[in-house]
C-alpha positions in Angstrom: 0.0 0.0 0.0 1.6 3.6 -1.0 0.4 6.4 0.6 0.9 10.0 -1.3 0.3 13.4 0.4 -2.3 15.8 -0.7 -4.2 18.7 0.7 -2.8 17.9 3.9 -4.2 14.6 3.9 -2.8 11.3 2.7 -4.6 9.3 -0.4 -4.7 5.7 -0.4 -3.5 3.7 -3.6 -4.5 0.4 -1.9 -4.0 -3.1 -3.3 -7.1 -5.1 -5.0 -7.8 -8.8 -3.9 -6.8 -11.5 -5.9 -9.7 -12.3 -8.5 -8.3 -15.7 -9.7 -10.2 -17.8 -7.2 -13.4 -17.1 -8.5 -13.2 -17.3 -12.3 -14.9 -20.6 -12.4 -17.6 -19.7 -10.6 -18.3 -16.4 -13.0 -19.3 -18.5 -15.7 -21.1 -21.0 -13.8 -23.3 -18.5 -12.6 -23.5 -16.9 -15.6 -24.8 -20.4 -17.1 -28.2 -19.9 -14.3 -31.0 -17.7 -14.3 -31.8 -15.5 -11.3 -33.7 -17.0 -8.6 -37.6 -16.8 -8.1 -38.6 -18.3 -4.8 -37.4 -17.8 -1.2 -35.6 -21.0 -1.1 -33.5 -20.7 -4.2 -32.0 -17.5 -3.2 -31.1 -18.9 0.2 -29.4 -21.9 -1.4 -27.7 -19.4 -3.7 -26.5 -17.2 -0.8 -25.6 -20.7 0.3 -23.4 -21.1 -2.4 -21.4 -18.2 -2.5 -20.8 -19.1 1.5 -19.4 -22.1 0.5 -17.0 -20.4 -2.2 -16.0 -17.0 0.3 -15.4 -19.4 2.9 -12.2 -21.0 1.1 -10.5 -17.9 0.6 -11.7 -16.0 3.6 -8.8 -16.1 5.9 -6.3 -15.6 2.7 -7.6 -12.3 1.7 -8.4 -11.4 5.9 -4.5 -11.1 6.2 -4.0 -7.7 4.6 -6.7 -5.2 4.0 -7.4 -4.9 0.5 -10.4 -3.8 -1.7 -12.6 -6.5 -2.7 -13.4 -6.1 -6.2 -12.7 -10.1 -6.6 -15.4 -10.3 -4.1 -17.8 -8.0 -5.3 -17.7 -9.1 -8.3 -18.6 -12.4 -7.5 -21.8 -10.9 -5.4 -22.9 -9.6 -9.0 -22.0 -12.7 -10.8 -24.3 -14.3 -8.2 -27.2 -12.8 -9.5 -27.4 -11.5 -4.9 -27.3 -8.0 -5.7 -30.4 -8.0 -7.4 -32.8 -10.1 -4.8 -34.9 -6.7 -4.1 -34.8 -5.6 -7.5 -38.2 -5.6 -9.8 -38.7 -8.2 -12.3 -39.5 -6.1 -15.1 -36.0 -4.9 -15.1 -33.8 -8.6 -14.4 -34.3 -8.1 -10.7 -35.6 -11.1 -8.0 -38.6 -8.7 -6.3 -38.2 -10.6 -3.7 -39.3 -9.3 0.2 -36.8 -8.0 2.7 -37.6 -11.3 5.0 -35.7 -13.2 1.9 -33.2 -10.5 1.6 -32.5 -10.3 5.3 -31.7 -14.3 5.1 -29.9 -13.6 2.7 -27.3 -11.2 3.7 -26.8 -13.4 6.8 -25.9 -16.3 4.8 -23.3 -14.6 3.0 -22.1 -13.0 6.6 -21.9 -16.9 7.8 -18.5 -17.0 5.2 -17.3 -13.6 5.5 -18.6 -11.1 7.7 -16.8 -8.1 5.2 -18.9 -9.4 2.7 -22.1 -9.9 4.6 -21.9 -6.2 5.7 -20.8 -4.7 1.7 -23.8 -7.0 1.2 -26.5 -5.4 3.6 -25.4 -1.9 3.2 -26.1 -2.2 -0.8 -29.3 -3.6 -0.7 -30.2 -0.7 2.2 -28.7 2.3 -0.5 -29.9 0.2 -3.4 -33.3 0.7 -1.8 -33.3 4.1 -0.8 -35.1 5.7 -3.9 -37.8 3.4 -3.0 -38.2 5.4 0.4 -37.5 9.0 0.1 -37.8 9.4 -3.6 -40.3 10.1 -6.4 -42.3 7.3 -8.1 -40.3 7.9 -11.5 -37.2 8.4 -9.5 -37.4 5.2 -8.0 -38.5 3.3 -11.2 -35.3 5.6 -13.0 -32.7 4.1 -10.2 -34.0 0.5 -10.0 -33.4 0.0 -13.7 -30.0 1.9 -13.3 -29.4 -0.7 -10.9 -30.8 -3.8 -12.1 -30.4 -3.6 -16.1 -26.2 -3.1 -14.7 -25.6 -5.0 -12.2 -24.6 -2.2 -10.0 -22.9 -2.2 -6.9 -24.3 0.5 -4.5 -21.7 1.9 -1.7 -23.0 4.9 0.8 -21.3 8.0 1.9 -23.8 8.7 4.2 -22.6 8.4 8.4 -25.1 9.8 11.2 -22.4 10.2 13.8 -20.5 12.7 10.8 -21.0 16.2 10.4 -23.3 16.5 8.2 -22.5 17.2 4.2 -23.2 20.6 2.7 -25.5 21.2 -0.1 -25.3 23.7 -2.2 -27.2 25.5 -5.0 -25.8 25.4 -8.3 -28.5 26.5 -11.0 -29.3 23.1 -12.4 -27.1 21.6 -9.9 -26.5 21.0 -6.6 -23.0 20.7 -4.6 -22.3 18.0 -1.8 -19.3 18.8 -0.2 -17.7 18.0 3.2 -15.8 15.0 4.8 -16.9 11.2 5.6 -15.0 10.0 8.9 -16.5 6.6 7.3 -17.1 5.8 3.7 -18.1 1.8 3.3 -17.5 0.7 0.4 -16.4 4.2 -1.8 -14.0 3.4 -3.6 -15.5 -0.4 -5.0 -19.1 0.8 -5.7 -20.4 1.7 -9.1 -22.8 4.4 -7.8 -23.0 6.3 -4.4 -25.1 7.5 -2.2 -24.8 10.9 -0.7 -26.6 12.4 1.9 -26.3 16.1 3.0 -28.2 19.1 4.4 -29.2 21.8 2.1 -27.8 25.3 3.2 -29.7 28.1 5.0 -32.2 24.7 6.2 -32.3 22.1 8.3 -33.7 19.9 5.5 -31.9 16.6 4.1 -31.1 15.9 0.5 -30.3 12.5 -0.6 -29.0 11.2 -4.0 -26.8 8.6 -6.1 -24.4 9.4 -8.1 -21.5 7.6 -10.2 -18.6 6.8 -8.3 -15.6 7.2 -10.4 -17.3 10.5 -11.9 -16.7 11.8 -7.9 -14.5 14.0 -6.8 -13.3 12.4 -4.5 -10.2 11.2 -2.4 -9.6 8.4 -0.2 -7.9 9.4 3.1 -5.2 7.0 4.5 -6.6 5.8 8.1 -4.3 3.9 10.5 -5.0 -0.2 10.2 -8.6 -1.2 11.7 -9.4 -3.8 13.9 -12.6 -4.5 12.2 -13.8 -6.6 9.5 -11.0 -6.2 6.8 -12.6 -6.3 3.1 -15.7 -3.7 3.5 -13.3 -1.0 2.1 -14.3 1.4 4.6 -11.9 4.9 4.8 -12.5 8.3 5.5 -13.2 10.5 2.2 -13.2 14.2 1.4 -16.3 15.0 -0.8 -16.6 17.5 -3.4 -19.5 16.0 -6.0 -22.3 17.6 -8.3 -25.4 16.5 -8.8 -28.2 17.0 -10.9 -31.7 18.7 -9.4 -33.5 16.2 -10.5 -31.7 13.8 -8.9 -32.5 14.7 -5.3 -34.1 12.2 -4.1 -37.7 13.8 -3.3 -37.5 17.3 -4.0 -39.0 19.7 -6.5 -36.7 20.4 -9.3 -38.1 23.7 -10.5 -39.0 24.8 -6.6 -36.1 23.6 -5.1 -38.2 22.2 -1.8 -39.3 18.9 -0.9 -42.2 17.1 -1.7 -43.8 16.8 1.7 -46.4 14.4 0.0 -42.9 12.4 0.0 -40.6 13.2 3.0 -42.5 14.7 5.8 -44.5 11.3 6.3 -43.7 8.6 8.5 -42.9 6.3 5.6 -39.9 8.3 5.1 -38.0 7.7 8.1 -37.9 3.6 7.2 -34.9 3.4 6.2 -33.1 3.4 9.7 -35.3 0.4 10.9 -34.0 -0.9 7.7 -30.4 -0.4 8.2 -30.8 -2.0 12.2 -32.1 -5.4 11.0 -29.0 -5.1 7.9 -26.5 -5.2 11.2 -28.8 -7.6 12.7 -28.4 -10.3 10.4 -25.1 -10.1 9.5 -24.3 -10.1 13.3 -26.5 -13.1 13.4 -24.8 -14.7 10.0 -20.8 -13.4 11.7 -21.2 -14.9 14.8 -23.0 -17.9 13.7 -20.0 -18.7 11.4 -17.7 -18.1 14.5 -19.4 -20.8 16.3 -19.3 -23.5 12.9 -15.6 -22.7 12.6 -14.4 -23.3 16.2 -16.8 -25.9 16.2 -15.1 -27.9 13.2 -11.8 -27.4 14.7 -12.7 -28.6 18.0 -14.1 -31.8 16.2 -10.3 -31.8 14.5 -8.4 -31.4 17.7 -8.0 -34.5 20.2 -7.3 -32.5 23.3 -10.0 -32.2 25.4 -10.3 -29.0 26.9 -11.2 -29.9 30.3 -9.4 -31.6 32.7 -11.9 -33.9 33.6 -12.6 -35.1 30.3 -9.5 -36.7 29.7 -10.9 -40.5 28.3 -13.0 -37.7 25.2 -11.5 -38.3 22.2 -12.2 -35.5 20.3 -13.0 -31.9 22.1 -16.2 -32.0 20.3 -17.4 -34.4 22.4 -15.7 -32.6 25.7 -18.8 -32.1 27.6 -17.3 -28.5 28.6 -17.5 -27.9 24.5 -20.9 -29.0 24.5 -22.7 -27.7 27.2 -20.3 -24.2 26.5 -21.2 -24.4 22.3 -24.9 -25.5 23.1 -25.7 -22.5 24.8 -24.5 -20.0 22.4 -26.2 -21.8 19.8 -29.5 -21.5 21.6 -28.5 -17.6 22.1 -28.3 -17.3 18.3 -31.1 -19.2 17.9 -33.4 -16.9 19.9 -31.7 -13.9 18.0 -32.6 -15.5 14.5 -35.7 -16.0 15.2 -36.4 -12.0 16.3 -34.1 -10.8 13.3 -36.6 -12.6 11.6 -40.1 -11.4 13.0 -38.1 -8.0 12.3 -37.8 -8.9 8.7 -41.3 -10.2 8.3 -42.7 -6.4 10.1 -40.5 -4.9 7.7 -41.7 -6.7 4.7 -45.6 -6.3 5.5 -45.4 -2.8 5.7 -43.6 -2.3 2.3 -45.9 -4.9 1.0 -49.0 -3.6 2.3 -47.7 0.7 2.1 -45.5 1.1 -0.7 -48.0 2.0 -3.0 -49.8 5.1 -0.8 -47.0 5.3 2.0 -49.5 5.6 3.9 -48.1 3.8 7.1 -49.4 5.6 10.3 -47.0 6.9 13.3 -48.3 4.3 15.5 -47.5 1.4 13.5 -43.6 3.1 12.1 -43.2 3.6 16.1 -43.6 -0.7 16.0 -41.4 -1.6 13.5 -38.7 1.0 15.3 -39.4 -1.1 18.7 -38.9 -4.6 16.9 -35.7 -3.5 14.2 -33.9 -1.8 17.8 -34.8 -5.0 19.3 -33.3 -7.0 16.9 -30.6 -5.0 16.5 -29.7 -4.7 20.4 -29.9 -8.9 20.9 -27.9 -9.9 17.7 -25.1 -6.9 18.8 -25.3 -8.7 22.5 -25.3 -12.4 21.1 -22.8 -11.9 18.5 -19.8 -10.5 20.5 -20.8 -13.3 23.2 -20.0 -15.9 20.6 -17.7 -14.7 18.7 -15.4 -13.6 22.1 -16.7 -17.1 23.9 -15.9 -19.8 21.4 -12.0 -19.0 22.0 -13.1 -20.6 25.6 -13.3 -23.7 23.7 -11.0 -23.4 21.1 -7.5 -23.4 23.7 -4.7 -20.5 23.0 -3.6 -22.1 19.8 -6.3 -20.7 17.2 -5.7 -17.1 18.9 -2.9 -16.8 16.1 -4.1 -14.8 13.2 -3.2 -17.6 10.7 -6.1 -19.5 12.1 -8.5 -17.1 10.8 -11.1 -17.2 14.0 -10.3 -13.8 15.0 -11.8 -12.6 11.8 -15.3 -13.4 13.1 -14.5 -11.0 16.4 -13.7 -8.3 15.0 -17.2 -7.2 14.3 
């Protein structure tokens, strides 16, 4: 990694992964149409599990940017489960789209996460924007195979928008950008000057101006590309998200409803299930090498053959699996709510304060089990595990570092 100085800051030329694993499996995809029902898609997330998780700890030693990866998440056919049918897409719910994000997360947690956040950006047109804006961005996004990244970060200071005639300005800086520099499009999000009002819009990533800045190493999840950035951007009028082009206010038929604030319920069940999906592949891992490894762990157990059948492992494995367990199955009601309301409201938003004040309950539920139950697994399968897989070579710490 080479790091140049500029504007006081320092830009990141970082290295790409390695793309040759996955060739195969481009045209083997390539060679299957996209999934219809539920169960296919699962099995499909399934699949690319199976294929991340062979090369997972490889690429975990050295933060790079996952194009190799991403491009297997479009090859896939996954980036499209939301999308509508009329333009390529799988229009399926966000119950099926949850599952499937946690799937992927099971075989690498970076990838889960990229996963969950472009479906969530993919998806915001749907929620704050126009009727024709939304059908304009979903085709953007379907007929190409797009990858959607976010610039958008709550605990930032906000993004300045700007007037610009035809145009408007976002400028500022990101403290976190997930996913900038590997995304096709990008979602900004910004308040517009002299109000207190928020603009949102996509635009094309490598037509941005903007620059990477060099952070120090992370302890978290390696491949979801996720650095500070300087913004500097233009956008058209009619691409904010919501707003009057020729007045330059928003629609409040659009944005100052209830069904507008959705997409941070949204967003919570995203970390849920990849939570869910990280830690669950924490346990599976320490759980296959305990099966390998012929120490048993307690002292007692000395006449156990394997560790897997240490009753210490079991009783201490069983009960984080029943933790999970309990958190899947509230991600889940969480996904369902979600999915009934855009199944039942999309068409009027018409969804009341009462019941958006019940999906916020049961997303922050979600949200606050799976954050508790994953960093119990993922720190408490080392108890089984012994001091020998605390090496980074082993690739279990990957699943900690949430």
């Amino acid at each position: 990694m080479t790091i140049t100085p500029t504007d006081g800051y320092a830009v990141i030329q970082s290295e790409a992964t390695d793309p040759g694993p996955y060739r195969a499996y481009h045209n083997r995809f390539a060679g299957t149409p996209v999934p219809t029902k539920p169960s296919e898609w699962i099995e499909r997330a399934a699949e690319v599990l199976r294929i991340l998780a062979e090369d997972t700890c490889l690429c975990e030693e050295k933060t790079k940017d996952p194009f190799a990866q991403v491009a297997l998440l479009k090859s896939s056919g996954l980036l499209k489960v939301l999308g509508p049918t009329k333009y390529g897409g799988g229009d399926a719910g966000w119950d099926v789209a949850y599952k499937v994000i946690r799937e992927v997360a099971k075989g690498d947690g970076s990838l889960g996460m990229l996963l969950g956040y472009h479906l969530l950006w993919s998806w915001t047109s749907a929620v704050v924007g126009t009727d024709e804006q939304n059908d304009r961005t979903q085709r953007l996004i379907i007929e190409n195979n797009y990858f959607i990244g976010g610039a958008v970060n709550p605990r930032d200071q906000d993004l300045t928008v700007a007037d610009a005639g035809s145009h408007i300005n976002f400028t500022g800086f990101r403290n976190v950008n997930t996913s900038g520099i590997i995304s096709d499009l990008t979602v900004l999000e910004g308040v517009y000057e002299g109000t207190e009002q928020y603009v949102f819009a996509l635009t094309p990533t490598k037509k941005s101006s903007t620059s990477r800045v060099h952070d120090s190493e992370h302890v978290s999840s390696h491949l979801t590309e996720s650095r500070s950035v300087k913004i500097d951007v233009q956008v058209p009028w009619t691409d904010a998200l919501g707003w009057d082009p020729k007045t330059k206010i928003p629609i409040a038929s659009i944005l100052t409803i209830p069904y507008a604030t959705l997409l941070l319920p949204i967003i919570q069940v995203v970390f849920s299930n990849f939570y869910i999906g990280i830690a669950l592949g924490s346990l599976s891992f320490a759980s296959a090498y305990a099966a390998k490894d012929h120490t048993p762990r307690h002292p007692t157990a000395r006449s156990v053959t394997s560790r897997s059948r240490d009753p210490y492992i079991l009783q201490r494995y069983g009960c984080l699996l029943a933790h999970l367990r309990a958190a899947e199955a509230l991600a889940d009601q969480a996904g369902e709510k979600i999915n009934d309301i855009y199944a039942n409201h999309s068409a009027k938003r018409d969804i009341s304060g009462e019941e958006r004040e019940d999906v916020a309950e049961l997303a922050a539920s979600a949200e606050d089990v799976a954050t508790d139950t994953a960093i119990r697994v993922t720190s408490g399968v080392f108890e089984g595990t012994g001091g020998k897989v605390a090496v980074g070579k082993a690739g279990l710490d990957r699943h900690w570092r949430l």
